[in-house]
ZAMARGU-4260 file (C-alpha; in steps of 0.2 Angstrom, whole numbers, plus 5000, padded with zeros to 4 digits):
<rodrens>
0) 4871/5631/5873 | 4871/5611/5869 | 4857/5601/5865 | 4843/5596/5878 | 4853/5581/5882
5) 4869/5587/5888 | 4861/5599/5897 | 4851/5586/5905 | 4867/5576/5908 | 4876/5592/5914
10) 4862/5598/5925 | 4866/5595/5943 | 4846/5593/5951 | 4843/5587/5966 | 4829/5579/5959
15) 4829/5562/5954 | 4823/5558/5936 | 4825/5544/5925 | 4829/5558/5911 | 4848/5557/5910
20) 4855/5553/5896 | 4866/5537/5893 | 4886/5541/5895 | 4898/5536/5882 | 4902/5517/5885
25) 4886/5514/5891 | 4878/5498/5882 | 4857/5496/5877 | 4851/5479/5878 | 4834/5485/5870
30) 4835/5478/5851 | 4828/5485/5836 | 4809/5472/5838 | 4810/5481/5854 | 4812/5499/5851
35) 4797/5494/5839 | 4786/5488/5852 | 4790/5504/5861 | 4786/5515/5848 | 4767/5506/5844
40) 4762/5504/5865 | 4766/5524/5865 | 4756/5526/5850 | 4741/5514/5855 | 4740/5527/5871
45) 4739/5542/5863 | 4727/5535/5850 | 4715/5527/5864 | 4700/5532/5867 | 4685/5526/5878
50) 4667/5521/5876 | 4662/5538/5876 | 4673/5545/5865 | 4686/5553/5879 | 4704/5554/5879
55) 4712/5548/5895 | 4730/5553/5890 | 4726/5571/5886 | 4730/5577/5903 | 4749/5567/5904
60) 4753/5573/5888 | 4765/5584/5896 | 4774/5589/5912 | 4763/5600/5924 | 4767/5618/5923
65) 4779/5621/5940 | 4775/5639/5940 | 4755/5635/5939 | 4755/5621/5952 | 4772/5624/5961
70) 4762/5610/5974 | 4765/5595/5963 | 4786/5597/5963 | 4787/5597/5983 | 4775/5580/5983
75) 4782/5573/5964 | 4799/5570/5964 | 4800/5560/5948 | 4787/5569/5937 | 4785/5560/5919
80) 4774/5563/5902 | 4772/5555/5887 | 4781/5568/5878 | 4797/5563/5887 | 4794/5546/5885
85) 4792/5549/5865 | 4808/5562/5865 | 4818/5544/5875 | 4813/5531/5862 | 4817/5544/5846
90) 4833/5547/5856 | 4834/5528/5857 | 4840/5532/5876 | 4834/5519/5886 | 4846/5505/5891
95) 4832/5491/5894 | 4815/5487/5892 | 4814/5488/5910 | 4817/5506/5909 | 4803/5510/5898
100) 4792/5500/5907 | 4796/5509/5924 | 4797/5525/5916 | 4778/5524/5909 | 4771/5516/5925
105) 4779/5532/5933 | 4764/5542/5927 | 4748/5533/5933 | 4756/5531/5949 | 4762/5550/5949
110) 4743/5554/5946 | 4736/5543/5963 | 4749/5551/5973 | 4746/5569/5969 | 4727/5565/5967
115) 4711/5561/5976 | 4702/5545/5971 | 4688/5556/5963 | 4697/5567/5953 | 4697/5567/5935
120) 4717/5565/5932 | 4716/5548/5944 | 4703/5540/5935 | 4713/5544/5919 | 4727/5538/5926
125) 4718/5522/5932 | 4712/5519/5912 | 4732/5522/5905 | 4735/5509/5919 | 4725/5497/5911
130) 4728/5501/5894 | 4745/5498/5896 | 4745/5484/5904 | 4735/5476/5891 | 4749/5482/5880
135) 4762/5474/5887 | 4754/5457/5890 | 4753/5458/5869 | 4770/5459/5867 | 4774/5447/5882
140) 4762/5436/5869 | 4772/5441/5854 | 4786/5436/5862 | 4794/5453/5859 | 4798/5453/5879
145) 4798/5444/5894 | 4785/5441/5907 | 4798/5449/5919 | 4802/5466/5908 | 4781/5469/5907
150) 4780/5471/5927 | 4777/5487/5935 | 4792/5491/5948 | 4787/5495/5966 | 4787/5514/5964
155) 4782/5516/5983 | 4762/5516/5991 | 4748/5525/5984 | 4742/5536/6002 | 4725/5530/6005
160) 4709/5541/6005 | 4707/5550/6023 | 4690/5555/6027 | 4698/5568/6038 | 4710/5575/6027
165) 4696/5576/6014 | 4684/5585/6026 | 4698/5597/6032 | 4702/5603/6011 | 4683/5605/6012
170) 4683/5618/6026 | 4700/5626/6016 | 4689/5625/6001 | 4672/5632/6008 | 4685/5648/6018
175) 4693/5650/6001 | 4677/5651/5993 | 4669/5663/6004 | 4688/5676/6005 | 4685/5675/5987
180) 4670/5685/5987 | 4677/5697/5997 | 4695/5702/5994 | 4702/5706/5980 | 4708/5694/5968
185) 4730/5693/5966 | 4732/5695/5950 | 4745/5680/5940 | 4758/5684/5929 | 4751/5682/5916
190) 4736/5694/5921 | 4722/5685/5926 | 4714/5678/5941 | 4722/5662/5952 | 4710/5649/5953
195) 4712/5635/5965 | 4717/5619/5958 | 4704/5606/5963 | 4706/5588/5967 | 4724/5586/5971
200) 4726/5578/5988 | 4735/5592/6001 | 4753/5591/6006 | 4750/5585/6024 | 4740/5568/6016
205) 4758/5564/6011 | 4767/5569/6023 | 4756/5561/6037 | 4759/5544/6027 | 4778/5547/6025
210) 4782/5553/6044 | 4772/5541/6051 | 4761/5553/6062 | 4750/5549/6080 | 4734/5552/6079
215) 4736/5560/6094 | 4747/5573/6088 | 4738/5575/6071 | 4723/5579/6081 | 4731/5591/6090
220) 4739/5599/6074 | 4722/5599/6063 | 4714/5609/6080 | 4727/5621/6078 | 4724/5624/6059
225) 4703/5625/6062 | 4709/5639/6077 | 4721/5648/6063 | 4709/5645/6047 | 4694/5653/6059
230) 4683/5640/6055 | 4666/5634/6067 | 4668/5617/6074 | 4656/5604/6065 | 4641/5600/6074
235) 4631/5589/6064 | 4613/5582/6069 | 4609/5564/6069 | 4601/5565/6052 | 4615/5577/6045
240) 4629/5562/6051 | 4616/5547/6042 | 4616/5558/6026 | 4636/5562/6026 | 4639/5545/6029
245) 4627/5538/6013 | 4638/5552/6005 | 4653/5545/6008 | 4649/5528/6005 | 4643/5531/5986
250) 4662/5538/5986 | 4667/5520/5989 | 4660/5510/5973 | 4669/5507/5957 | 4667/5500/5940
255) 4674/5487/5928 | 4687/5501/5922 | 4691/5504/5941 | 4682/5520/5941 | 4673/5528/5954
260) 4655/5525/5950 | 4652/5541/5959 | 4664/5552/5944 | 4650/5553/5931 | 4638/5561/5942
265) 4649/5574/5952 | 4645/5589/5942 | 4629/5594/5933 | 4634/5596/5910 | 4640/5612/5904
270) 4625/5620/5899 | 4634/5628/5885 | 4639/5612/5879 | 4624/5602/5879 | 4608/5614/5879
275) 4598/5597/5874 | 4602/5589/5891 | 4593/5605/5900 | 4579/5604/5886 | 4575/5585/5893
280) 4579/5586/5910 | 4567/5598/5917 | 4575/5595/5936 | 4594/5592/5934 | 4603/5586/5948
285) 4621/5583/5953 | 4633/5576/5968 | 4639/5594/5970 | 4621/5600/5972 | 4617/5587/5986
290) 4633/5593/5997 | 4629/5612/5993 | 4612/5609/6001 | 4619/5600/6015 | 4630/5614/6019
295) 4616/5628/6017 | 4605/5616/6030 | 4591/5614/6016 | 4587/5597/6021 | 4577/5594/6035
300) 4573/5575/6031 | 4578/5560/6026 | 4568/5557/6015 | 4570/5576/6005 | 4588/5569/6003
305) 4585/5552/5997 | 4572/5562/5984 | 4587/5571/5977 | 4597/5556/5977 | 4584/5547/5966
310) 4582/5560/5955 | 4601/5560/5949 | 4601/5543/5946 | 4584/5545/5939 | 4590/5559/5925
315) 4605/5546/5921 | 4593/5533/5917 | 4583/5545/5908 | 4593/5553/5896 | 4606/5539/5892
320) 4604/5521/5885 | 4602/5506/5895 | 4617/5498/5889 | 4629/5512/5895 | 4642/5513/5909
325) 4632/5528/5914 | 4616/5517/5915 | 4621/5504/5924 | 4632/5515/5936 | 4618/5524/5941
330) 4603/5507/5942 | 4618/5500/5954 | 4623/5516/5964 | 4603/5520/5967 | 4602/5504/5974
335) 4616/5506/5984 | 4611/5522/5991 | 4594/5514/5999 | 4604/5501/6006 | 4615/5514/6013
340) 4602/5524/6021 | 4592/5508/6028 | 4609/5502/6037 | 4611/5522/6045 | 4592/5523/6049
345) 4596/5507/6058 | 4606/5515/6069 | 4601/5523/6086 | 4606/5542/6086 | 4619/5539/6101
350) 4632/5533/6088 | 4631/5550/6081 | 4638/5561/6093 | 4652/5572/6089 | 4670/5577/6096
355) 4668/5579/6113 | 4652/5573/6114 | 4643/5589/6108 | 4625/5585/6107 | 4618/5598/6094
360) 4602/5609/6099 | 4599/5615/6080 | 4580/5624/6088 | 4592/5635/6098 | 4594/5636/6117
365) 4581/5644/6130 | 4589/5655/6143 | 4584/5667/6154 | 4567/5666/6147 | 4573/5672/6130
370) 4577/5659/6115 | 4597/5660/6109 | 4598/5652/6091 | 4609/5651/6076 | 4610/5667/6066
375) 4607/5680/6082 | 4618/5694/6084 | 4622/5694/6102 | 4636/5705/6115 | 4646/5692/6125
380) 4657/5696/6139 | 4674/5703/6135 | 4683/5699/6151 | 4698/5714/6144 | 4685/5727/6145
385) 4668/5724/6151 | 4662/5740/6146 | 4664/5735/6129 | 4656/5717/6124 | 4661/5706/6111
390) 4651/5710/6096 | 4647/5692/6087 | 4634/5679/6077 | 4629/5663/6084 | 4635/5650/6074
395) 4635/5635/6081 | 4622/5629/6100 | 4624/5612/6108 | 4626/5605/6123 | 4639/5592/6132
400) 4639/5580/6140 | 4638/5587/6157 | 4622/5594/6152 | 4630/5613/6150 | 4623/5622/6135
405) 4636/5630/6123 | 4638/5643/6110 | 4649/5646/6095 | 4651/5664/6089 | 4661/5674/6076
410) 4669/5688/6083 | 4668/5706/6076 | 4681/5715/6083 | 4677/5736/6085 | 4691/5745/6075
415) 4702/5748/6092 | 4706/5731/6092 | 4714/5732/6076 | 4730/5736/6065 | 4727/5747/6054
420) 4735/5762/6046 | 4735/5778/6058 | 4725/5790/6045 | 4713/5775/6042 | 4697/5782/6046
425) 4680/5773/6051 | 4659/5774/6050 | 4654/5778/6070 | 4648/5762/6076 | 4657/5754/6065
430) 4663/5733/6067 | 4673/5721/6058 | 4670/5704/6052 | 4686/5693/6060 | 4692/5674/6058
435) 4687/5671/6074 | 4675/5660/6079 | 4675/5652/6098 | 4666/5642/6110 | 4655/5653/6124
440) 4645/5648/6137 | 4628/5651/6138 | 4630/5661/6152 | 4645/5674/6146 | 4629/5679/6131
445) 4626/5699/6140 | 4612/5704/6129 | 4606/5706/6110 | 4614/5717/6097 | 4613/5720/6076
450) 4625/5722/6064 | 4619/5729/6046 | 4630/5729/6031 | 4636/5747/6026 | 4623/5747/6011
455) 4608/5744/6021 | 4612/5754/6037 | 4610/5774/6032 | 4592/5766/6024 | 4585/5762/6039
460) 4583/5749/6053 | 4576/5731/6060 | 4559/5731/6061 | 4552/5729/6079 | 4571/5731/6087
465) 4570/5736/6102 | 4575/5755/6102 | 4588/5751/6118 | 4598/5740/6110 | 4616/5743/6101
470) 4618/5743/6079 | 4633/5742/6074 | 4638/5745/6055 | 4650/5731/6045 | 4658/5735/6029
475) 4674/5725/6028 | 4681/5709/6034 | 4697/5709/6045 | 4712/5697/6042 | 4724/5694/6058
480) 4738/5687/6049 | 4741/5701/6036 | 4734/5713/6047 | 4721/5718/6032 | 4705/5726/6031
485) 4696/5719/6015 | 4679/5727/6009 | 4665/5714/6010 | 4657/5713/5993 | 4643/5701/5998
490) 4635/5701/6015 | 4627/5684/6013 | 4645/5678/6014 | 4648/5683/6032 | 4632/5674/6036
495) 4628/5656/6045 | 4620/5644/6033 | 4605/5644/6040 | 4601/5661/6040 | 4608/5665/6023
500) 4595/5665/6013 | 4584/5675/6025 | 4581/5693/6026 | 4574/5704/6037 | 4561/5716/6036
505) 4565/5736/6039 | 4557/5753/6043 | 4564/5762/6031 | 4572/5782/6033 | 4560/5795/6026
510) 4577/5798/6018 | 4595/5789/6017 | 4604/5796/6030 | 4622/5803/6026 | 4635/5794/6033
515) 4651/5802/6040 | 4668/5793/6045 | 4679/5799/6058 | 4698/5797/6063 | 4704/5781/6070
520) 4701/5781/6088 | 4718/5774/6093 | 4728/5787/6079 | 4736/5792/6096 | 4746/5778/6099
525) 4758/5782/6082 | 4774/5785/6087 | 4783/5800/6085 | 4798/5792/6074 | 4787/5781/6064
530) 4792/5778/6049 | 4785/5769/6033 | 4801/5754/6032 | 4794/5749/6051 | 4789/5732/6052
535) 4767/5729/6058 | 4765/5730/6074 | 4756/5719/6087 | 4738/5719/6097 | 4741/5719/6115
540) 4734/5703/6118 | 4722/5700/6136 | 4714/5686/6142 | 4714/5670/6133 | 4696/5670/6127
545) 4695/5688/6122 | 4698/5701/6108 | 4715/5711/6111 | 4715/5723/6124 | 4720/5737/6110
550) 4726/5737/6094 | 4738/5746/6086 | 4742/5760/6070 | 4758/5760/6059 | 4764/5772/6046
555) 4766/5759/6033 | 4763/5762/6014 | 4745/5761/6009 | 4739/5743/5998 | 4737/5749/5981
560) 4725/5737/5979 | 4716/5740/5995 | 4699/5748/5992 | 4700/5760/6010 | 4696/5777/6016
565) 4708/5788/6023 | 4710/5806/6030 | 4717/5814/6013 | 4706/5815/5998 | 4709/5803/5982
570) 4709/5811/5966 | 4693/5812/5957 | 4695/5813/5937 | 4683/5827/5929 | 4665/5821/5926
575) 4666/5812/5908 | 4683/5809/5909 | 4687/5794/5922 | 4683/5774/5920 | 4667/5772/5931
580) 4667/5753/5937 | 4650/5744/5930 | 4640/5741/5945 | 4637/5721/5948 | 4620/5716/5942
585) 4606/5713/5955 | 4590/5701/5953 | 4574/5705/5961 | 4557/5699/5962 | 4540/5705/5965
590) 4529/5701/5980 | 4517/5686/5979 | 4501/5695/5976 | 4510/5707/5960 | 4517/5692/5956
595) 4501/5683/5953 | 4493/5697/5944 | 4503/5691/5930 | 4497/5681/5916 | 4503/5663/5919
600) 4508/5661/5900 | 4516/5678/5902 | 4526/5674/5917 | 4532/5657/5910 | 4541/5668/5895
605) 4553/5673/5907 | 4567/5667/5923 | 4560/5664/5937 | 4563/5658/5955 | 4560/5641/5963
610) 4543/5647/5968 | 4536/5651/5952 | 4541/5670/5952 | 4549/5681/5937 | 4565/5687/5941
615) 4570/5706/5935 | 4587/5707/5930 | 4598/5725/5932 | 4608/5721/5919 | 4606/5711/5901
620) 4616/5693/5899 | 4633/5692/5894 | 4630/5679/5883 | 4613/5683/5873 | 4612/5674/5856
625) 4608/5683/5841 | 4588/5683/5836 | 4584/5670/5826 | 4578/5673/5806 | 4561/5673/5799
630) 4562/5655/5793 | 4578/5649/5801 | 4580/5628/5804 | 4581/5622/5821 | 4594/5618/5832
635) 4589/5600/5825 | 4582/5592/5808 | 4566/5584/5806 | 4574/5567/5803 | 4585/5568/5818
640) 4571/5570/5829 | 4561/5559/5822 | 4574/5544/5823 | 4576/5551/5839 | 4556/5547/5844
645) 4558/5533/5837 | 4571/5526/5849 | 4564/5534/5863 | 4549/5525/5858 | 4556/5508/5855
650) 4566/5510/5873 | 4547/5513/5880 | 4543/5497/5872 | 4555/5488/5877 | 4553/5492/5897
655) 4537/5489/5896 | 4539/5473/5888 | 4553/5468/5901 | 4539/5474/5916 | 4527/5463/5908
660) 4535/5448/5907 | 4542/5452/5927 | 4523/5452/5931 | 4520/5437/5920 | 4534/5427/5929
665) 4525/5432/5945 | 4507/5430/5941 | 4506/5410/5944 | 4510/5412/5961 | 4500/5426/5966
670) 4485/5419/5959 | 4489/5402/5969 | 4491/5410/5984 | 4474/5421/5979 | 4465/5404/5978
675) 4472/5397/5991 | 4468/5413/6002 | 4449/5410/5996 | 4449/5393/6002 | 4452/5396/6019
680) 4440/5410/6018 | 4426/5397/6012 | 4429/5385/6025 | 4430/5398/6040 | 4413/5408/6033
685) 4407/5389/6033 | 4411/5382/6048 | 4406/5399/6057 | 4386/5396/6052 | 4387/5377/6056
690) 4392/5383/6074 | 4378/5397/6075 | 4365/5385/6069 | 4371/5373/6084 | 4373/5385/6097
695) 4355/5393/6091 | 4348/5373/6091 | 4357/5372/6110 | 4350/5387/6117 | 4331/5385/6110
700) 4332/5368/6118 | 4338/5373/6133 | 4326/5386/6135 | 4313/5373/6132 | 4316/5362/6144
705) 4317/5375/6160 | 4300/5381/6154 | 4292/5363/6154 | 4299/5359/6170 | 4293/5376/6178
710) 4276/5377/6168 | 4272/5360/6163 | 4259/5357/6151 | 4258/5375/6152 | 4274/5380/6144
715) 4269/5386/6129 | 4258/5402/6134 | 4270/5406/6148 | 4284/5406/6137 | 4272/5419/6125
720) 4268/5429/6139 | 4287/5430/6142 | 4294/5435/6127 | 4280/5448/6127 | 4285/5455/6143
725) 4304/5457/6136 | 4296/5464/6120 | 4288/5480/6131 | 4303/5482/6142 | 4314/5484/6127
730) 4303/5498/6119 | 4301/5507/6136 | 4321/5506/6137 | 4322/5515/6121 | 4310/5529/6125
735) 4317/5533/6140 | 4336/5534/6130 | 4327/5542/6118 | 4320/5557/6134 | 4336/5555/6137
740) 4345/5563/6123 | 4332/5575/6121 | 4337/5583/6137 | 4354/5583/6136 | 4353/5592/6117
745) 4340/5604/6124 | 4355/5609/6137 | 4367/5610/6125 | 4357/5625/6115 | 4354/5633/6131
750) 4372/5638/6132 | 4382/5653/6130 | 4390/5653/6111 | 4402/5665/6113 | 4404/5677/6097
755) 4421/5680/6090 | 4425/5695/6087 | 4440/5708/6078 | 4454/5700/6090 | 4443/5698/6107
760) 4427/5689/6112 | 4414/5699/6112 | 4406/5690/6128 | 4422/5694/6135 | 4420/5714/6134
765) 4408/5717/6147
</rodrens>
């Protein structure tokens, strides 16, 4: 076979490595000081560790597994480890110091081209960066090198973060998440399920930077991809755009250790790891929870948002101490976020508008004198066969800008419009959720529908429905590309965001209705010499905008895996004797009012729901701990949690003291301006009465003057008699308001007070 380096050398890859092994002849210039100062830079990186305790080299350790993440080969063509490195230098196989150096800068760079800038391996890679420069420049100082053998080589750019890359993994990930739910998971080789790797930048990142492609044709290639993927166009509201966009902008900010400030705070602690971080934080909060319930349309403000966003960085500050990277991270992305927010709220809600200038309506669009909103199941016009509408859900209503008003729905197509095996048989009325979703005008919506899920439609049906209109039955989702039907294993999946958590109320069957499935309707259309080696067949295809005109049946071997009825019976094992598959576990609550009638201390023994309510599980946990012993210790000792009070209660003090001596620096100016305030007050209070008393002085001096000169030596009595006179016509002004006010309240009691009474008024009756 030949050792690992012959073979190496005799290996005839395509790929190009810096693995080979010197040929006979070939002269090293690295001498024996050198070869040592190899040897202690590789040891000081796998020995490194960082404030908190964390080992960045863990993950380069070794090559990544090409049969795990086959992705990283077609974008890497120089992957490199430490454990090759360390296998070169025992081997004594590099031919410079240059070499060495390229050959270890090979990994940080690998790492921030395969990897987003959040993503744990590119902050690693970013720490080993430093670490080894730091490295280097000590054996520069040594004089063990040269300053020109420690510099990195140009190893080619790092592809910059591209918000509309990012967004379009986002959608793959949230379509990924949602087929996951629903199809059966292909097993791996080594038996379990595959998992998507997270965090690694996609192909086209790469290839958009190393062909140089327009943004025209881009655009025209990621439209084709959302048409493909079956994905609803993005319509974001202004507020949704303000909060994306403070979102994004806390992506931006890095530490000392060029970290993403942002990396801490991405996911919430594993609970099983550290219970005591749940037993403090009583309202945990992480970056993964904010975009969640930006998906799910749970915020409706700004200001619930900006709530969340200080309660992460609140919980930072909380739980760990102010001298940490995690402290200071969070006082200087808080701060940042606010900023962030006041420069969108800035903003007029023009500069918001999406592609094409869709303007969103989120409260749904009123036409015909009936309200169209997110969430309605509706027919649409099939222009193939107007007989048979398009069964969809509104997911998406806005308007352009030519004023029109637009919907977006997902297609269910009926099971004539699919491929599907000829003995496949289906539920009468049955419908299947597809891929497709597309733009409609408000105009091409016929009329309402309802689809149920299979497990809730034999039980009974939408409360006040009207009786005239069509429900259709779903039970599996509909792939177009494999030409799959796949059993739907949670409805809320199939749902728009907004209507997800939602449910509707029913009138239920006095019993469950038994529910029968009947042939294929287009089993007619299999062909006399079909056979099971035939390649699928094709829809026919219609109008541009519609569901195929027909579908088609094929003869093909049945999906082991698929989870479908067909005309001839499976084998049942006898009662006792087969594997029954444990049902999943359901959680239930009880109605307000029951709810309540439990004691509070009682209900706060066990789970329950955001609104206070105690959940009832169908199942027991997986993972219940062991009752604890009469007498057993804590999780912690006494002395532990004292010391532990202790510092809590010495970082109390020390805030405290820190606020104090802010309000201290401040108080000598506030209570200069105080006095100064007061001043002016005095003097304003003081020159207001010296004006009164003069004007008072003018006026009874004027008024003296015109009685003399019209009374003379009379003045006196005249001006009595006078004032007297104005005396009685001001009390007979008053009595007369006074008659006034009477009469109008005596009116007033005389009217009609209608009585209210169950629904109607009761003056209203006769």
């Amino acid at each position: 076979m030949g050792s690992p380096t012959e073979r190496a050398a005799k290996s005839a890859t395509p790929v190009p490595s810096t693995e080979t092994a010197p040929e006979d002849g070939d002269s090293s210039s690295v001498n024996e000081e050198q070869w040592t100062a190899m040897q202690k830079i590789l040891d000081n990186i796998y020995n490194y560790r960082t404030k908190d305790g964390e080992d960045p080299s863990k993950v380069f350790h070794r090559k990544v597994n090409k049969r795990v993440l086959p992705a990283y080969y077609e974008v890497i063509k120089e992957p490199m480890a430490l454990s090759t490195i360390k296998a070169k230098i025992n081997a004594k196989e590099y031919k410079s110091f240059e070499d060495f150096v390229r050959d270890f800068a090979l990994i940080p760079h690998n790492a921030q081209v395969f990897n987003r800038p959040d993503a744990g391996a590119y902050q690693d890679a970013l720490v080993i960066k430093e670490v080894l420069e730091s490295e280097l420049k000590k054996a520069v100082e040594e004089k063990t090198i040269s300053a020109e053998a420690a510099k990195f080589p140009f190893l080619g750019e790092i592809p910059p973060p591209d918000d509309n890359l990012e967004q379009e993994e986002e959608e793959e990930e949230e379509e990924e998440e949602e087929e996951d739910e629903d199809e059966e998971a292909e097993d791996s080789d080594d038996g379990g399920k595959r998992k998507r790797k997270r965090g690694n930048r996609s192909t086209a990142a790469i290839t958009k930077r190393e062909t140089g492609t327009e943004k025209e044709d881009l655009k025209v290639t990621e439209a084709e991809l959302r048409k493909r993927r079956g994905r609803p166009p993005r319509v974001d509201t202004p507020m949704e755009a303000r909060i994306k966009n403070v979102m994004k902008g806390l992506r931006k900010p890095k530490n000392s250790h060029g970290q993403l400030k942002i990396s801490h705070f991405e996911r919430l602690p594993d609970k099983s790891a550290m219970p005591e971080y749940y037993n403090e934080i009583k309202t945990p909060v992480a970056f993964d929870v904010l975009k969640k319930k930006l998906k799910r349309k749970k915020y409706t403000t700004l200001e619930q948002f900006m709530k969340d966003v200080d309660t992460m960085f609140e919980n930072a500050k909380s739980y760990n101490q102010d001298e940490s990277q995690i402290y200071k991270d969070a006082v200087e992305l808080q701060q940042e976020a606010r900023t962030l927010m006041d420069v969108e709220k800035a903003k007029p809600d023009s500069e918001y508008a999406m592609e094409e200038g869709r303007i969103p309506i989120p409260g749904g669009i009123l036409h015909n004198g009936e309200l169209w909103k997110v969430g309605d199941w509706v027919h649409i016009q099939n222009p193939n066969d107007l007989t048979k509408p398009i069964v969809a859900q509104i997911y998406r209503t806005w308007e352009d800008v030519d004023g029109q008003k637009w919907v977006n729905a997902c297609w269910y197509y009926r099971p004539e419009q699919t491929v599907h095996r000829f003995d496949k048989h289906f539920y009468e009325n049955e419908v299947v959720k597809t891929g497709q979703y597309r733009d409609h005008h408000i105009d091409e919506v016929v009329d309402r529908c309802f689809v149920m899920f299979f497990t809730r439609y034999n039980k009974g049906r939408p409360r006040n429905f009207p009786t005239d209109k069509e429900i259709y039955v779903c039970e599996a989702r509909y792939n177009e590309e494999k030409f799959k039907l796949n059993k739907i294993k949670t409805w809320a999946s199939c749902l728009p965001d907004e209507v997800r958590d939602k449910d509707y109320e029913m009138d239920l069957f006095d019993a469950p209705k038994k529910m029968k499935k009947v042939p294929s309707p287009i089993a007619y259309l299999l062909k006399d010499d079909a056979k099971e080696t035939d390649d699928l067949p094709k829809p026919e295809w219609g109008a541009e905008n519609a569901p195929p005109k027909i579908g088609a049946v094929h003869k093909r071997p049945r999906d082991p895996k698929a989870n479908q009825n067909y005309s001839q019976a499976a084998r049942v094992p006898p009662s006792g004797l087969g594997y029954k598959t444990p049902q999943p576990m359901e959680v239930y609550c009880l109605n307000d009012a029951a709810n309540l009638s439990i004691p509070q201390d009682i209900r706060e023994q066990f789970h329950r729901d955001e609104n206070g309510r105690v959940l009832f599980f169908t199942a027991p946990p997986l993972d219940t701990a062991p009752p604890k012993k009469e007498g057993a210790a804590l999780g912690h000792s006494i002395s532990y949690l004292a010391a532990r009070a202790r510092r809590q209660e010495a970082l109390r003090e020390k805030r405290k003291r820190e606020a104090e001596a802010k309000i201290v620096s401040t108080d000598g100016t506030k209570r200069m301006k105080l006095d100064k305030d007061t001043a002016f007050k005095d003097h304003i209070e003081s020159m207001t009465k010296k004006a009164k008393e003069l004007l008072e002085g003018q006026i009874a001096g004027a008024t003296e003057r015109e009685f003399r000169a019209m009374y003379g030596d009379e003045w006196k009595s005249a001006m009595a008699r006078h004032l007297k006179g104005l005396d009685e016509l001001q009390r007979k002004t008053g009595e007369r308001n006074k008659a006034l006010d009477d009469h109008e309240r005596l009116r007033k009691d005389r009217e009609i007070v209608p009585l209210v009474g169950k629904g109607v008024l009761l003056d209203e009756v006769a």
